[in-house]
N, C-alpha and C positions, 0 to 999 in steps of 0.2 A: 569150646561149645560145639560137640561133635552131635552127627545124626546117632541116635542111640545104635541101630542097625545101621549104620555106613559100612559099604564094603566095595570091593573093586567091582563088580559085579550089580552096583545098587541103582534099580531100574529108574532114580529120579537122577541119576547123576551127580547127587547135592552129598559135598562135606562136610556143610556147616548151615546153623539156621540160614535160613533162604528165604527170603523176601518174595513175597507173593505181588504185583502191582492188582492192583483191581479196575474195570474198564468195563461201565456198564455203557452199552450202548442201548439205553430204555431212554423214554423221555421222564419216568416218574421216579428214579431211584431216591433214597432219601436223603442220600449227601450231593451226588452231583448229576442226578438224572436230566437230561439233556444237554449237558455239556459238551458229550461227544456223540450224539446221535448221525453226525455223517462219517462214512468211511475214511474222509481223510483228519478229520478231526478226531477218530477216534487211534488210529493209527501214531497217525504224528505225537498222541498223548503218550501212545504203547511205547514207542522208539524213546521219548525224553522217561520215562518211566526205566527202561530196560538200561541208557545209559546211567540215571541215578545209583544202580546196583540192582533191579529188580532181575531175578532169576526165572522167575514164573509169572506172565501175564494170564487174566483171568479174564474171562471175555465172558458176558451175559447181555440176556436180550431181554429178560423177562424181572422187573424187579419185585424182590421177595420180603419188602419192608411190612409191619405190622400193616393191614388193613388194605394190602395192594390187591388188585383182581389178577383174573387170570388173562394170559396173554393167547392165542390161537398158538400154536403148531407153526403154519403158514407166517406170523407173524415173527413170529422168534427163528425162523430160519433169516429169515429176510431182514432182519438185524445185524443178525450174530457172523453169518456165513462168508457173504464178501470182507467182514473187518479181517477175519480169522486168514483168508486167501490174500490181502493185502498186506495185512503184516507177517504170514510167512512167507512172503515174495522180496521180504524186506528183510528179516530178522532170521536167527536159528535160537531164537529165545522159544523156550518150552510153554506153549499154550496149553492152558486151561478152558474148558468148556464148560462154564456153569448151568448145569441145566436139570431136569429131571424126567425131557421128553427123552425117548429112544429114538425117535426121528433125527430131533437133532442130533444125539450125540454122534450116530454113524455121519450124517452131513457133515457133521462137524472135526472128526477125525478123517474124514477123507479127506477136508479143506486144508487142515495141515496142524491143527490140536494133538494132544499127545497127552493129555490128560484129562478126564472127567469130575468134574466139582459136583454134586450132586447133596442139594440140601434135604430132598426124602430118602436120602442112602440106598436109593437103587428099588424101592419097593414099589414102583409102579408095574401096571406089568408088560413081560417084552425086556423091562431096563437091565437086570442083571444076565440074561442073554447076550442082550445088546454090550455089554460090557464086559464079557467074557470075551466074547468074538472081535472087538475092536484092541484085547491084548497091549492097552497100556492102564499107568495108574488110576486108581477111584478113589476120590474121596468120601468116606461114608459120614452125615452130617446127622446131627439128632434133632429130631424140633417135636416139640408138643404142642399139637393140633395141625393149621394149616395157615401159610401166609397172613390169609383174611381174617384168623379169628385167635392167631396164637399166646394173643398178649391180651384177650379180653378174660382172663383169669388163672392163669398157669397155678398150676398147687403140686408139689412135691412133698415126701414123707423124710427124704434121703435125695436130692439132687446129685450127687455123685453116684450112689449106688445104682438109684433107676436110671443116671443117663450113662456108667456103667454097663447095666445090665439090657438097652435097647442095642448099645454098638455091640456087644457080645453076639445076640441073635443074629444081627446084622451081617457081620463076621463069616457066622457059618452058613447062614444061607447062602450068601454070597459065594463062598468056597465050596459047597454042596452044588451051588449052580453055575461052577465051571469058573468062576472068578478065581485068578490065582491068587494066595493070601500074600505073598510078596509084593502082590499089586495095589493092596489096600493102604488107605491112609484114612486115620480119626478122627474127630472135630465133636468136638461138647456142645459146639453152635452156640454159643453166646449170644445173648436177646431173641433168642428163637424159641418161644413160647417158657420165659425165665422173667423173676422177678429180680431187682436188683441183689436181693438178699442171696437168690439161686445161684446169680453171676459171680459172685464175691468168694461163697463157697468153691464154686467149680477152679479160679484162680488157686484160694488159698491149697486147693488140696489137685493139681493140675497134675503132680507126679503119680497120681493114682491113676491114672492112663498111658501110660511109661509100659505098664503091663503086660500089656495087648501086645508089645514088642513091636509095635508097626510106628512109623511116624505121626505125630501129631502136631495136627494144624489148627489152626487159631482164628479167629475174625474176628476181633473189637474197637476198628479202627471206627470213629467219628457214633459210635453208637448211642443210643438213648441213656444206658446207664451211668455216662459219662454226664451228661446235660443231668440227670439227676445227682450225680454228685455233686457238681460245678455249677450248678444254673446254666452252665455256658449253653450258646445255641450250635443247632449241629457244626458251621464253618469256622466257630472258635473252639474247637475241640483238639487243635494238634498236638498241645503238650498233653493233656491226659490218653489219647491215643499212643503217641509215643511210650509213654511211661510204663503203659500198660503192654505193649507188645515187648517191649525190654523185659518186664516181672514176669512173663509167660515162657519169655526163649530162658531166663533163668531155673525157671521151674520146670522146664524141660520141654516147652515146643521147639518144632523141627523146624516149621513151615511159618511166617503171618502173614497173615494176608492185611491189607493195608491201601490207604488214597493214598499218605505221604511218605514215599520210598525212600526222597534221598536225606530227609529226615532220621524214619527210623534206622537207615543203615547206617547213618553215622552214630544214632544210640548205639546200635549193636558191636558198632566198633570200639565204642569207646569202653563199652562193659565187655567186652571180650578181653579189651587186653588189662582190664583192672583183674579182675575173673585168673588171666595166664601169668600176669604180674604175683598173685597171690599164693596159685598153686605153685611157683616156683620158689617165694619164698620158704614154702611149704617144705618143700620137696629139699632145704638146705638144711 
């Protein structure tokens, strides 16, 4: 289960799917907002995270669940900033900065991040500047509408094609505005302005994003469409998270992002080596 694009040279340094930990430091997120709202509680979460197998910690200030408001500026530095300076004083595990302000993101790579998470794919303005000039990876995310309103009626014709064809623009804008394209990484955004039916498709046909040749990251750890398959409520959600970040690294993500780390890497382990068990049959 290699990076499609792994190479000695590959700016995330990852050879294999790579477990993303997640670390909202928000009071309102939808699975575990306020959990970690102090810098040591948030930290100490990041460090038992990073020993579970996580590669990439994701640090956010601002949470972006159906119906959430917006955060200040001022606010979301004041979150995100000291956790980010605490657990690089602590860790040389590769942070993520979830954000979409340009403010934070330069704050936030001077703190000690090294990568930018960005659920409007850089289209505010100032962000793709800002993301050029800070010269490490971006995540480019698709979502239809805006936090507050994204899931009050999502409608697709083609859900692949049109979320497709929004990372495509995305893409070249971005590399038009100084973003280097080796720096990019893709994300379908799962529950982000999608109806269960949107989600299911974007899984079933996931290697149609393979394309783009750039890595592809994932988020459907504890999400709604899970509670609508299962009835389950968001905190009973870990075997269908699981299940579902496993069918995505199979279908070809690079990256998941995830609440339960030492969970999913023990799935991925165990599908990896049925996965190298098989190909070597293969290969006799």
């Amino acid at each position: 289960m290699q990076l499609a694009n792994a190479s000695d040279d590959d700016v995330l340094g990852l050879g294999t799917v790579a477990v993303m930990g997640i670390l909202n430091a928000t009071p309102d997120s939808f699975s575990d907002g306020g959990q970690f709202d102090s810098v040591s509680s948030a930290v100490d979460h990041a460090l038992r995270m990073v020993e579970a197998g996580a590669s990439i910690i994701d640090v956010g200030g601002e949470s972006t669940r159906p119906g959430a408001g917006a955060v200040s500026e001022t606010q979301e530095l004041e979150r995100v900033i000291p956790v980010i300076e605490a657990l690089r004083a602590r860790s040389d595990v590769l942070i993520s900065i979830d954000t979409s302000k340009p403010a934070v993101m330069r704050a936030a790579v001077r703190a000690g991040a090294g990568m930018i998470n960005d659920v409007r794919a850089l289209q505010l303005p100032d962000a793709i500047r800002t993301a050029a000039a800070a010269n490490v990876p971006v995540c480019l995310m698709h979502m239809q509408g805006t936090p507050g309103s994204m899931q009050d009626a999502p409608q697709y014709d083609d859900p692949v094609v049109e979320v497709m064809a929004f990372l495509q623009r995305r893409i070249e804008a971005c590399v038009a505005g100084g973003v280097m394209r080796e720096h990019l990484i893709v994300d379908p955004g799962f529950g982000f302005g999608k109806r269960l039916s949107d989600n299911l498709v974007l899984i079933q046909q996931l290697q149609a994003f393979k394309q783009f040749g750039l890595p592809l990251l994932v988020g459907l750890s504890r999400k709604s469409m899970l509670g609508q398959i299962t009835g389950r409520a968001t905190h009973q959600r870990l075997i269908g998270s699981v299940i579902l970040a496993a069918e995505c690294a199979r279908r070809g993500a690079d990256i998941v992002r995830v609440h339960d780390v030492a969970e999913t890497c023990e799935a991925l382990q165990v599908m990896a080596a049925v996965l190298n068990s098989l190909q070597e049959t293969e290969a006799t």
